[in-house]
C-alpha positions as CSV (number, residue, x, y, z in Angstrom):
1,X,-28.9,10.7,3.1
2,X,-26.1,10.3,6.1
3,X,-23.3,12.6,5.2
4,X,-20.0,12.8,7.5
5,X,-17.5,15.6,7.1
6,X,-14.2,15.0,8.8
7,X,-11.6,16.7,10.3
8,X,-13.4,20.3,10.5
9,X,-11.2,21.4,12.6
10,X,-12.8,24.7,13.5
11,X,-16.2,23.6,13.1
12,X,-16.3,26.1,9.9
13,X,-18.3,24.2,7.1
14,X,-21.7,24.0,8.7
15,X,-21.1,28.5,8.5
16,X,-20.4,28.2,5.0
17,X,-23.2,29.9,2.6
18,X,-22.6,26.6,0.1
19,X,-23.5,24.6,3.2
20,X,-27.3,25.0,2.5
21,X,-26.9,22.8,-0.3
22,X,-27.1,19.6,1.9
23,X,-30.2,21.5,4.0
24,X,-31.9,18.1,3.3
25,X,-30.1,15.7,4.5
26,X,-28.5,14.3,7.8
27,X,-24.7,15.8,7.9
28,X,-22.9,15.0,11.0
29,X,-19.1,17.2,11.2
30,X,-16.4,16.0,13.1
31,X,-14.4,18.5,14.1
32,X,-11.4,16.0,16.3
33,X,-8.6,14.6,13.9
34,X,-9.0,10.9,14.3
35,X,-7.3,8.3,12.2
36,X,-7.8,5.0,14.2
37,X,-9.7,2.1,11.6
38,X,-11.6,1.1,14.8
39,X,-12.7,4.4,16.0
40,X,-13.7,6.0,12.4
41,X,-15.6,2.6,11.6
42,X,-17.8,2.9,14.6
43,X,-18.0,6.7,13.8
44,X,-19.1,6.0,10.4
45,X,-21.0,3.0,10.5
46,X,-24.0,4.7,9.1
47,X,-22.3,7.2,6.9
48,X,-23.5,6.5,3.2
49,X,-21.3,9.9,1.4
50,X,-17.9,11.2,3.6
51,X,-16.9,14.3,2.9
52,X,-12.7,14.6,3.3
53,X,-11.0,18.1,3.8
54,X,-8.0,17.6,1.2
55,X,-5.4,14.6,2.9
56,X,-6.0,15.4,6.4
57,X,-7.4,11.4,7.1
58,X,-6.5,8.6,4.8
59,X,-8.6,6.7,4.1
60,X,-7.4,2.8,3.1
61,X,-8.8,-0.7,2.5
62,X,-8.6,-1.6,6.4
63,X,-11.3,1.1,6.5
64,X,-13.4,1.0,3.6
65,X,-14.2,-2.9,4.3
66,X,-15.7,-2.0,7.4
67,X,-18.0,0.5,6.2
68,X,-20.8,-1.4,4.3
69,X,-23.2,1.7,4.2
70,X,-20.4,3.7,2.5
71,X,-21.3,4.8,-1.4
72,X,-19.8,8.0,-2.6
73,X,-16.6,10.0,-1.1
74,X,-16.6,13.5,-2.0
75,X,-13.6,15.8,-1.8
76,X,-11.5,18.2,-4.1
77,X,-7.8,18.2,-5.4
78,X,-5.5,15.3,-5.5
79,X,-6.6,12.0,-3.7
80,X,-3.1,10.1,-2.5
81,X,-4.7,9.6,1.1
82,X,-7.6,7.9,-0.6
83,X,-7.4,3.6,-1.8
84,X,-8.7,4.3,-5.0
85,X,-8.7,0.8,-6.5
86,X,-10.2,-0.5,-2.6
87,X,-13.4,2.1,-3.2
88,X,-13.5,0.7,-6.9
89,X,-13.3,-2.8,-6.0
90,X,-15.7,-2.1,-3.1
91,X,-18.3,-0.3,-5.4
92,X,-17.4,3.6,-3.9
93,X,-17.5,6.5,-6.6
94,X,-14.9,8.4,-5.5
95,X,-15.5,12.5,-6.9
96,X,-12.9,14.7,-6.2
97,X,-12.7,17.8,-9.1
98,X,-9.3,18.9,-10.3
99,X,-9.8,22.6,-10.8
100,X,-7.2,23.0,-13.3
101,X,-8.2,26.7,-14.2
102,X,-8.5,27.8,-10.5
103,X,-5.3,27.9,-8.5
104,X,-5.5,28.1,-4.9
105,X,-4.8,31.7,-4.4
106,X,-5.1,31.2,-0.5
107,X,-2.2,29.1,-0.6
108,X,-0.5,31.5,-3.1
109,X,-1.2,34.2,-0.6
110,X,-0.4,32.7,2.5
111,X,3.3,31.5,0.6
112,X,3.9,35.5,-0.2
113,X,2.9,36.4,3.6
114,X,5.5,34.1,4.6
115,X,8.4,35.2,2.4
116,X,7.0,38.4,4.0
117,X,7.3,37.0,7.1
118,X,10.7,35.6,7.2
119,X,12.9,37.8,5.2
120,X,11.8,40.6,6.9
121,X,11.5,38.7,10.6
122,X,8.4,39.6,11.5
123,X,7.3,36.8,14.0
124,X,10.7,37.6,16.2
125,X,10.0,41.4,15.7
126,X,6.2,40.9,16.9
127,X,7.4,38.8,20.0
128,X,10.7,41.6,20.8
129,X,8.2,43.9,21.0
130,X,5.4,42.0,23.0
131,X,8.6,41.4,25.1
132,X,9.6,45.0,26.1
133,X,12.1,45.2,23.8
134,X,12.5,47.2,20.9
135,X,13.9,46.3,17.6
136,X,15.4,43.0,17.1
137,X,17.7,42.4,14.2
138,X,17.6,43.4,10.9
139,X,15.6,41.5,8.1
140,X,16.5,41.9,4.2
141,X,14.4,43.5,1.3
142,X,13.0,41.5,-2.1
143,X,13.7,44.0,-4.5
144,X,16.3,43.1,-6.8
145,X,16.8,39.7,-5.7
146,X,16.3,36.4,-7.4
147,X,13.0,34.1,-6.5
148,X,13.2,30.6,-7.4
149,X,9.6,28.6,-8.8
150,X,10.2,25.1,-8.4
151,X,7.6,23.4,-10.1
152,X,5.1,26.3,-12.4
153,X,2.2,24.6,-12.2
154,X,-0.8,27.1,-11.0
155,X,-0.1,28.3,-7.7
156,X,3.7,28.7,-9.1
157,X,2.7,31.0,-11.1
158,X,0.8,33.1,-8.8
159,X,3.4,33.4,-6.9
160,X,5.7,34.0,-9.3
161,X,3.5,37.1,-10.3
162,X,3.8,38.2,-6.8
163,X,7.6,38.2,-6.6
164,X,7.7,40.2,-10.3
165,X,5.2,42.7,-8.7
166,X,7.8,43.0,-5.4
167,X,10.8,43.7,-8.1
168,X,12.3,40.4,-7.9
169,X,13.6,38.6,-10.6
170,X,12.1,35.2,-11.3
171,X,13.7,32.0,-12.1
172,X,11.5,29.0,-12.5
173,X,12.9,25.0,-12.7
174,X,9.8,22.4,-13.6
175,X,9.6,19.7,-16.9
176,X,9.8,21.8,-20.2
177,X,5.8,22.2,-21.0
178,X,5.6,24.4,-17.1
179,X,9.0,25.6,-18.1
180,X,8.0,27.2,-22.0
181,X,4.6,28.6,-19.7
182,X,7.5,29.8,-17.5
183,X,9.1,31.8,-20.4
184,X,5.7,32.7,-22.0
185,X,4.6,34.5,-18.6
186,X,8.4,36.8,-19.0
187,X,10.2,34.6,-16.4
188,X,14.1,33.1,-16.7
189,X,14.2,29.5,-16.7
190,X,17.4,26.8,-15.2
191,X,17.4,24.1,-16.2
192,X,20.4,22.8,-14.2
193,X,18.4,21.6,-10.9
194,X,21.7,22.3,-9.3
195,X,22.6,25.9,-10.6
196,X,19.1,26.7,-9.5
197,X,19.0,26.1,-6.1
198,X,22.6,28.1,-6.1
199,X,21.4,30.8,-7.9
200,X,17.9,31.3,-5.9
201,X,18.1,33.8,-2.8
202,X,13.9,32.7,-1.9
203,X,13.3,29.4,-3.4
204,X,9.4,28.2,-3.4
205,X,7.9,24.6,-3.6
206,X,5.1,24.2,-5.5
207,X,5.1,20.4,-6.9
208,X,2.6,17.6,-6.0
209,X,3.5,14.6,-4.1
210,X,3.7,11.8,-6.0
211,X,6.4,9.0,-6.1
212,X,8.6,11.1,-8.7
213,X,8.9,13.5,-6.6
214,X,9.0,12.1,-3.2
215,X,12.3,13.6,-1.5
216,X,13.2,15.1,-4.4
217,X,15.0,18.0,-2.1
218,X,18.1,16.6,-1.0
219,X,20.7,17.7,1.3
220,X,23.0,18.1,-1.4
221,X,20.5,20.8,-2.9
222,X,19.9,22.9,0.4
223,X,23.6,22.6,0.3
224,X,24.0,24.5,-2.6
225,X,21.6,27.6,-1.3
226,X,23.1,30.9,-0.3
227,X,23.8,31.2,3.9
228,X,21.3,34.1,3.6
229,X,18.8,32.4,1.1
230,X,15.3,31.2,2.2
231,X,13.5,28.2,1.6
232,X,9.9,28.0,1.8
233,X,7.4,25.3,1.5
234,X,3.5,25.3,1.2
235,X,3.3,22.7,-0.5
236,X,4.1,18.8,1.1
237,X,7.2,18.2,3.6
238,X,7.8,14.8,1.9
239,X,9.2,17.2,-1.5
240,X,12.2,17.5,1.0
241,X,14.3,14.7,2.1
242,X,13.4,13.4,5.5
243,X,15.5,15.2,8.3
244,X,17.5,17.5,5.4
245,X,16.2,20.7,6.0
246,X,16.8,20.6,9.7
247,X,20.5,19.0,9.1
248,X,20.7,22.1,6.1
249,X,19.2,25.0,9.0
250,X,21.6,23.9,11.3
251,X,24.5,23.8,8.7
252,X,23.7,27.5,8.3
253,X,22.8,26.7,3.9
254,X,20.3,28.1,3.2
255,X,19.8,30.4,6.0
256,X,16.6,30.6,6.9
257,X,13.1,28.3,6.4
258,X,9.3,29.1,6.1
259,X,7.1,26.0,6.0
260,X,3.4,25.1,6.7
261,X,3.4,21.8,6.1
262,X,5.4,18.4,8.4
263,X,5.5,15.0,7.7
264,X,2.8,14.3,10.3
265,X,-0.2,16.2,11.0
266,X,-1.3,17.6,12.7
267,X,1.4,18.7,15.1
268,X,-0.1,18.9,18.8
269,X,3.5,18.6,20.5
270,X,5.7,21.6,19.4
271,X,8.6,19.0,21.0
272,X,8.0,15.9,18.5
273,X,8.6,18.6,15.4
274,X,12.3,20.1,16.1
275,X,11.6,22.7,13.5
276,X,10.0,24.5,15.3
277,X,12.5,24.9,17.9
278,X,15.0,26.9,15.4
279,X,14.8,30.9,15.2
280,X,15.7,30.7,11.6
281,X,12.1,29.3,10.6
282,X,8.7,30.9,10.6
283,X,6.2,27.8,10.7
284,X,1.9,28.0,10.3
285,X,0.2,25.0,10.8
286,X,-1.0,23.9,7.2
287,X,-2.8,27.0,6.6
288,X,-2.1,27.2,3.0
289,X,-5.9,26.9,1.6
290,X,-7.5,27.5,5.2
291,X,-9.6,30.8,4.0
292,X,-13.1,31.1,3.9
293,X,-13.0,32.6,0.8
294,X,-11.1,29.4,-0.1
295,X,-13.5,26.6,1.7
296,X,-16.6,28.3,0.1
297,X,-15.0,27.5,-3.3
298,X,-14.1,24.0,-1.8
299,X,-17.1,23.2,-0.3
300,X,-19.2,24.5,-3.2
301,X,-18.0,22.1,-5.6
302,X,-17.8,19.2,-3.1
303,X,-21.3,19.6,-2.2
304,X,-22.5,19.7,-6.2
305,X,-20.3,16.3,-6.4
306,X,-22.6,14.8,-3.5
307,X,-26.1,16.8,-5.1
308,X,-25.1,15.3,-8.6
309,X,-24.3,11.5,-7.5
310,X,-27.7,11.8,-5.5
311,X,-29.4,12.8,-8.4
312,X,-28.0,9.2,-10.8
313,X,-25.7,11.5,-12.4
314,X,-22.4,11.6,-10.6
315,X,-19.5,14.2,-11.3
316,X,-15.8,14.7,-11.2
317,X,-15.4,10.8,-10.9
318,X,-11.7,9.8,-10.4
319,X,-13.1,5.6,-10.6
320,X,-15.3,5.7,-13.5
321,X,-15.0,2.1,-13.9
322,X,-17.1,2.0,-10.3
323,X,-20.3,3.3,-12.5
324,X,-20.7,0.4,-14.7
325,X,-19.4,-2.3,-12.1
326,X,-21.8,-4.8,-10.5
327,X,-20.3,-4.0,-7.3
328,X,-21.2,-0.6,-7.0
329,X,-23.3,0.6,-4.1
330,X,-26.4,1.7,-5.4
């Protein structure tokens, strides 16, 4: 079978151990970020499973029409860079397993590193020194202060268990069934979207992207931060208000930002993302479940998705009408 993995960005899958799954089949691996219809349709034209690392290429109807050969897409997590109802109507099985009792603990690490990071200005101590220069300002410690959880879902939680471990005292704002888990795990919870984001000196994202919660950081909340508090986001830029936590930086509330994801990725001109051009945040480059610990647990489960379609008994299936319609691609 013709498998296509996109967007391997650092040609890492085909060095996986759970790569020798596919050892008997024909797997191409892109490793260029392409999103053009006409360019991936001619790259594709053969492909019969596609393999997608989380969002990084949507995939739509314009797309999907033009690739005939096309039967299963295989992937894990959410899917909102993926035409669902387009595969379904086209006769794709789209797989893509939910994990619910595995957090990313990649992403929860790599939020930690960069409270790390920023209260304690590591990347402008690094580049003093590198520079001949000693010491170069003074950064601020954890202990005692307040970390805000916005959204306790599973990698909230994590961290949240970081920031207890630190000596911090956690406050966590989501919808009341992640809120009572909240107060179950020994962690304060506010209510008040407003009083939280006042009370928080590190606040975290951790909520999906979905239409509810599409901007649902607004200027008036970063407003409300502390001039020395620290917002951090691992989770999607489109949580916060387009052009609000620059306007907020700049404004000097909160004071500082730490972010690894941008509205569009990935960035390859450091000019076109003026986030980067402040002191005041410590930026990665959507690194959050980039591990190899993390991409052999990926990779594992989106190659049994592709082993058990192959075999007439598909898995994780987020179109299960697709199985039983006449269109599907058998």
């Amino acid at each position: 079978m013709k498998i296509a993995v996109l967007d391997d960005y650092h040609d890492t899958v085909r060095t996986l151990r759970a790569f020798a799954k596919l050892k008997s089949h024909d797997v191409t691996v892109w490793n260029d970020h392409v999103q053009d219809v006409d360019a991936l349709a001619a790259r594709l034209a053969d492909t019969v499973c596609l393999v997608l690392i989380r969002e990084r290429t949507q995939v739509r109807a314009p797309l999907l029409e033009r690739l005939p050969k096309l039967k299963l897409i295989s992937q894990r997590s959410v899917y909102p860079h993926i035409d669902v109802d387009a595969c379904t109507r086209l006769g794709i099985v789209v797989s893509s397993g939910q994990h619910p009792d595995t957090p990313s603990y990649a992403a929860a690490e790599l939020t930690w590193g960069l409270v790390l990071a920023a209260m304690r200005r590591i990347p402008q101590q690094v580049a003093s020194l590198k520079a001949g220069r000693w010491q170069s300002g003074m950064g601020a410690s954890l202990r005692g202060r307040t970390l805000g959880i916005f959204g306790y879902g599973r990698i909230g939680a994590v961290v949240a268990g970081y920031g207890k471990a630190f000596g911090m005292e956690v406050l966590a704002h989501s919808r009341e069934a992640a809120a009572q888990r909240a107060r179950a795990d020994g962690h304060a919870v506010q209510a008040d979207k407003a009083a939280f984001f006042a009370a928080c000196d590190v606040l975290s994202l951790h909520l999906r992207l979905v239409d509810a919660t599409r901007g649902i950081v607004g200027a008036a909340d970063l407003a409300r931060m502390k001039p020395d508090a620290l917002l951090v986001n691992t989770s999607r830029a489109g949580l916060v208000a387009p052009g609000a936590l620059l306007a907020a930086l700049r404004a000097g509330r909160p004071g500082m930002a730490a972010v690894d994801v941008f509205e569009q990725e990935p960035v390859r001109d450091p000019a076109a993302e003026p986030l980067l051009a402040l002191d005041n945040v410590v930026a990665t480059p959507h690194i959050g479940y980039v591990s190899r610990d993390e991409y052999e647990i990926q990779f594992a489960d989106i190659f049994d998705q592709i082993l058990a379609w192959a075999a007439g008994a598909p898995i994780h299936v987020v179109n299960p009408q697709v199985l039983a319609s006449p269109a599907r691609r058998a």
